[in-house]
C-alpha positions in Angstrom: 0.0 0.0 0.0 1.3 3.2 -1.1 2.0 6.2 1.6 -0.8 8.6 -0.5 -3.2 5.4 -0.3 -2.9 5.0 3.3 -3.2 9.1 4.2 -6.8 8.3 2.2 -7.4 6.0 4.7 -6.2 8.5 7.4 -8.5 11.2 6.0 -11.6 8.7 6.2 -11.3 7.8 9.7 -10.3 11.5 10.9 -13.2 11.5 12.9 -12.2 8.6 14.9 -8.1 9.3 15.6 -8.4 11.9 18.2 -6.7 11.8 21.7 -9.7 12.2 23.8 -12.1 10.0 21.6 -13.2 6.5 21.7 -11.6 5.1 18.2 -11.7 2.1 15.6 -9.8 -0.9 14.3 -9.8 -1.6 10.0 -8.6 -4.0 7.8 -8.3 -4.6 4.1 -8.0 -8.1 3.1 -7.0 -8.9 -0.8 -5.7 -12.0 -2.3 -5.3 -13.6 1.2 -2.9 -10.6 2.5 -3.6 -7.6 4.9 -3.3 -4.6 2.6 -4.0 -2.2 5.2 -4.5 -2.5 9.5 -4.6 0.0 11.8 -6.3 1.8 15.1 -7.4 5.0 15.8 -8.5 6.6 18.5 -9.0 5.3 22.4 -10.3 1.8 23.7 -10.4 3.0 26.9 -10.7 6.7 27.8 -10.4 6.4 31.3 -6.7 4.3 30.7 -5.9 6.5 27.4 -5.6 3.1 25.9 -5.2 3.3 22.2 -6.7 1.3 19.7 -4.9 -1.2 17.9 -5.5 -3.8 15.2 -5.3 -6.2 18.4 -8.1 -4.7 20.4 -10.8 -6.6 20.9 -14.5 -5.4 20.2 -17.7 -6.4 21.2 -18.7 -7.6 17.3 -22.4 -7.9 18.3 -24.7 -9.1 15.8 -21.6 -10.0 13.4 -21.6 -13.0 16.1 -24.1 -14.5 14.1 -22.1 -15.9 11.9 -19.9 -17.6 14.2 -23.1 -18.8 15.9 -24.2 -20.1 13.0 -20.7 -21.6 12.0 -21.1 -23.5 15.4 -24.6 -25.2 14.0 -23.1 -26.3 11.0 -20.0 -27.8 12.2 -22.5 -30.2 14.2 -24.7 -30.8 11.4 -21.4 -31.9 9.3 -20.8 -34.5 12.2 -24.4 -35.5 11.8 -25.2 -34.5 15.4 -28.3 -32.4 14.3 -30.1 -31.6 10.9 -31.1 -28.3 9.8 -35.1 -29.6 9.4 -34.8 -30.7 13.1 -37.8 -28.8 14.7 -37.4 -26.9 18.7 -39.4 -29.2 20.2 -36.3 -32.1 19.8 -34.1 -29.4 21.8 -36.5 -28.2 24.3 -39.5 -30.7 24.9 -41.0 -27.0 27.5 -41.2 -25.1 24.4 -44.9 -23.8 24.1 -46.9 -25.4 20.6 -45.9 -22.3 18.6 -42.7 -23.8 18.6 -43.8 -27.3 16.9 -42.9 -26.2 13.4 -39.9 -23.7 13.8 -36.5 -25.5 12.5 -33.0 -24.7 13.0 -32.8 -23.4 8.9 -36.2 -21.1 10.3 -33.6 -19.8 13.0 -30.3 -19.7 10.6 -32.3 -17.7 7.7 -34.5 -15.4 10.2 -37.7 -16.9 9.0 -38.7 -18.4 12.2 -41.3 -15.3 13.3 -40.1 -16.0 17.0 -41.2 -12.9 19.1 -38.2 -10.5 19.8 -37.4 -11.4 23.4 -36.1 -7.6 24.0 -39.8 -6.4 23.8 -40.6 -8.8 26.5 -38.2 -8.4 29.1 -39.8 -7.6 32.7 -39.9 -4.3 33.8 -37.2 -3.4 36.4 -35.0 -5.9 35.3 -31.7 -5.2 36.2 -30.0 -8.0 36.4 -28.4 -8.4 32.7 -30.2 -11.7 31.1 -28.6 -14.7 29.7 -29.2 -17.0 27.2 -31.5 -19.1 29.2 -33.1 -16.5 30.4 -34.3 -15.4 26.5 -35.5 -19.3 26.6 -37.7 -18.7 29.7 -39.3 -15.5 27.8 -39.8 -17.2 24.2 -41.8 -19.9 26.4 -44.1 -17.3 28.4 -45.0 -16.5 24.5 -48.3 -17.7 23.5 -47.1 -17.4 19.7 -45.0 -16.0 16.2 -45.3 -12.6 15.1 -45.7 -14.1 12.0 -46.1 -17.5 10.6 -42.4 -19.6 10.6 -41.3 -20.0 7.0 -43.4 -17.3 5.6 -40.9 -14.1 5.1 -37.9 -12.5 6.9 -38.0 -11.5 10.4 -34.7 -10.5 12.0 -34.6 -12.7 15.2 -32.1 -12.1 17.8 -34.4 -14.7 19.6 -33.4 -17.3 17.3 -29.7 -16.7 17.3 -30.0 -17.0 21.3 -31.9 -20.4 20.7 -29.1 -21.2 18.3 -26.2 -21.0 20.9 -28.3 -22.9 23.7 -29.1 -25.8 20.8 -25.2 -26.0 20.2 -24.8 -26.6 24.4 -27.6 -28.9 24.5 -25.9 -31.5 21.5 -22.2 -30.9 22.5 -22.5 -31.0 26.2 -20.4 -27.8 26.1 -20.9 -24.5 27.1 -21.0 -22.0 23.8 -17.6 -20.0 24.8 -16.1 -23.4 25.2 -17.6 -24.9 22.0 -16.6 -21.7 20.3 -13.0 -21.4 21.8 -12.2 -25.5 21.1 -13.6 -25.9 17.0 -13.3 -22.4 15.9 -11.1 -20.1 17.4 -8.3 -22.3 18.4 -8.4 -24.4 15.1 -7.4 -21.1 13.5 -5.6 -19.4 16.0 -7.7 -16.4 16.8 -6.2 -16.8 20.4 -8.0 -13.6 21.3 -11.2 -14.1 20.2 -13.5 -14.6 23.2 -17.6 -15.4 24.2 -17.4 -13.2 27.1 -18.9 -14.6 30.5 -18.6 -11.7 33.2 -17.4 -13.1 35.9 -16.0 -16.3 33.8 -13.8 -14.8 31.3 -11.4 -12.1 30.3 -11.4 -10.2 27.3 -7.7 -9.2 26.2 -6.6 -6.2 24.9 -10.5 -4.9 25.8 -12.3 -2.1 23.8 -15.2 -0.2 25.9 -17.9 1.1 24.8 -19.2 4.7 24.6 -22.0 6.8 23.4 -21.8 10.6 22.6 -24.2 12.1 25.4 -25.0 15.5 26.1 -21.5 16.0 28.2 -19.7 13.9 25.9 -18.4 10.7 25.5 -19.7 8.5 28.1 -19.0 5.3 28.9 -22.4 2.9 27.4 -20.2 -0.3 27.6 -23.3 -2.8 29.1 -26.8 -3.2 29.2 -30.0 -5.7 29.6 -29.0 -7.7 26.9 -25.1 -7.6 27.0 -24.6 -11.0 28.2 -26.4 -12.9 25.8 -24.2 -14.7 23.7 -25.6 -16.6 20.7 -26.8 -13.2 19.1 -24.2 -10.6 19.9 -21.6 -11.6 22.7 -18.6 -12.0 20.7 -15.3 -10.2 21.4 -12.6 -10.5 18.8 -10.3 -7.9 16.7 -9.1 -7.4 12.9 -6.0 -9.7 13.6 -8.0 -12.2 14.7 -10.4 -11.6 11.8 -8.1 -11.9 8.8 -7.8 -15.4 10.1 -11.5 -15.9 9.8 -11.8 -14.4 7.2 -9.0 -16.7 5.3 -10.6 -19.8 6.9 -14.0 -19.2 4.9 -12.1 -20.4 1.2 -11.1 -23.4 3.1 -12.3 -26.7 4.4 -10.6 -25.8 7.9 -14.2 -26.0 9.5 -16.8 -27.4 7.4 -17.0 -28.7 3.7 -17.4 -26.3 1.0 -20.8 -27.6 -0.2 -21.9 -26.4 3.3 -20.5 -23.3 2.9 -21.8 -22.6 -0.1 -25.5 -23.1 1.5 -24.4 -20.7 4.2 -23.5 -18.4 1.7 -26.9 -19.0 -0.1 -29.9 -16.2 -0.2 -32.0 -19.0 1.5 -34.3 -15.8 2.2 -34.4 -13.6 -0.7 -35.7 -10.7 1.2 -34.5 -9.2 4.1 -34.4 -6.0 6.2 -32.0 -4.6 3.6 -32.4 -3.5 0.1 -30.9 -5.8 -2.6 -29.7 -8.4 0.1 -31.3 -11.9 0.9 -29.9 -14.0 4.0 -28.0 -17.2 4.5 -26.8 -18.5 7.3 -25.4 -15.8 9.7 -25.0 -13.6 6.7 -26.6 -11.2 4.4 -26.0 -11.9 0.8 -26.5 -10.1 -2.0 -24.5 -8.9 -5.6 -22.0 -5.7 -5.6 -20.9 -4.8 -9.4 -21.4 -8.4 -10.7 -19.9 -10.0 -7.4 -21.0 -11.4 -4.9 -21.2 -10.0 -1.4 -21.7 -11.3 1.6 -22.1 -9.5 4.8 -23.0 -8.5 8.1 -23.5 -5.8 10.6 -23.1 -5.4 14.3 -25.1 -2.5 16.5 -25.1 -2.3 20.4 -25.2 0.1 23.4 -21.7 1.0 22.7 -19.9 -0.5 19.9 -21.0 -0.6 15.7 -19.2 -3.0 13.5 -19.4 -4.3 10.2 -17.9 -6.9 7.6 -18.1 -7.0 3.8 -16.7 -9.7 1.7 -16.1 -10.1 -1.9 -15.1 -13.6 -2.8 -15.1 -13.4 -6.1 -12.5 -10.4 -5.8 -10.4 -12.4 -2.5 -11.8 -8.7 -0.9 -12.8 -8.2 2.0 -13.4 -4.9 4.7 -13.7 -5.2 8.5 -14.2 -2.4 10.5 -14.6 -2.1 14.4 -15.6 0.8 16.5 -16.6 1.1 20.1 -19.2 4.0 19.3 -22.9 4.0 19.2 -24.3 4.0 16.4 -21.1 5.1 14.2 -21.6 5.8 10.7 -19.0 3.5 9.4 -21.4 2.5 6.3 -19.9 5.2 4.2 -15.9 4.7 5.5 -16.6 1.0 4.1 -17.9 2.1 0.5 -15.0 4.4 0.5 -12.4 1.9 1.6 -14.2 -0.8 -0.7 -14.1 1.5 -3.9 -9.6 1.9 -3.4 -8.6 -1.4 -3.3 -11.5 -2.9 -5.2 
């Protein structure tokens, strides 16, 4: 990368490399090398840490992917099937269940009621992933009929990860940890367990409130894992990244599916979803994608196979307007 392509760069993320401001992590992958890494900004204001392309981020919804990753490796080892319905995994659930399958949860068709609109008043105490399950079954039924159009579900991501514990006989971080991250060395990479775990090299998150930035780092939902709990950084996804042209984790027929519009509509424009991912077609390529939005981090990854492109970028804002930065970064090294 040339000096005058990476001061580009510079320029784009000016509004993130300030001393007193919480900052961002990018990466541009082609042809299987790093073109460009680097941090702006603070991960923690309080310490004046720095951000670095080792800082790890809460990725939240781009977990989905890994969740769904998870589901498929099992399926490969014939553990589950992806017509199995929720009854074979939780003989509680309520009838509206009978009918929901694991591709309903993978491909957001499964109409499941969002558990964040049903969380008790007062609740302090942040929920888990069981705790979604005791919600879903208080339900009396869908918001729409399983099968029958899109319906972004973190509901069915959370059902997802607790589905994975219940055929493993492992806890998610630990199923995560043993057949993904530690097959492909993304040593940092972490389902975060307060109280259980430790997140290295830790991004926190803020929100720009009325006396600045202030810390937003937690919240009701924070420790659910199967839809958002993910901590990992752009070192740590390059090797993800890299893993998805390969066998390393599942066969590539399965991958394909998972890259299949399996639900030609979604909640974006021109994109369908697979498994864990939002696909769609970007100047004759394909693209496949996701985004990740939480009390104090946004995040986002955009691949391009049939180019070997792809653009990660991490930020421990609210509600950052990194959609544009991408499209920028995506149209120099396309």
């Amino acid at each position: 990368m040339s000096q005058t392509d990476e001061k580009i760069v510079d320029v784009l993320f000016r509004d993130f490399d300030r001393q007193e401001a919480p900052g961002a992590a990018a990466i541009v992958i082609k042809d299987g090398k790093a073109l460009f890494a680097k941090g702006y900004g603070l991960a923690d204001l309080e310490r004046k840490i720095p951000c670095t392309t080792n800082t790890n981020f809460r990725l939240a919804s781009v977990t989905k992917q890994f969740t769904a990753m998870a589901v498929l490796i099992l399926a490969e080892q014939g553990k589950l099937s992806l017509e199995d319905r929720l009854p074979k995994f939780f003989p509680e659930f309520p009838a509206y269940g009978k009918t929901i399958s694991l591709r309903h949860l993978l491909t957001h068709t499964s109409g499941l009621p969002d558990y964040e609109d049903h969380i008790p008043a007062g609740t302090t105490i942040p929920l888990s992933d069981r705790d979604v399950l005791f919600i879903l079954r208080q339900q009396s039924k869908t918001d729409v009929v399983p099968g029958a159009q899109f319906h972004y579900s973190n509901s069915a991501y959370v059902l997802l990860a607790l589905i994975v514990e219940n055929v493993s006989g492992k806890t998610f971080p630990v199923f995560l940890r043993e057949k993904i991250f530690d097959p492909l060395g993304m040593t940092n990479s972490i389902a975060y367990v307060a109280g259980r775990s430790c997140v290295p090299n830790r991004a926190y998150g803020y929100i720009n409130g009325t006396s600045g930035w202030e810390l937003s780092d937690q919240s009701a939902t924070s420790a659910v894992l199967g839809d958002g709990g993910i901590y990992s950084s752009v070192a740590d996804l390059v090797k993800w990244d890299l893993a998805l042209y390969t066998e390393k984790l599942i066969n590539r027929t399965m991958l394909a599916d998972a890259f299949t519009a399996h639900s030609s509509q979604s909640d974006f424009e021109g994109s369908g979803y697979g498994y864990g991912w939002y696909v769609g077609n970007f100047r004759g390529t394909e693209r496949i994608w996701h985004y990740g939005s939480t009390c104090g981090f946004s995040t986002r990854i955009e691949r391009f196979p049939g180019r070997r492109l792809s653009v990660i970028v991490l930020t421990n804002r609210y509600e950052s307007e990194i959609s544009p930065i991408i499209e920028e970064l995506m149209e120099l090294f396309w």
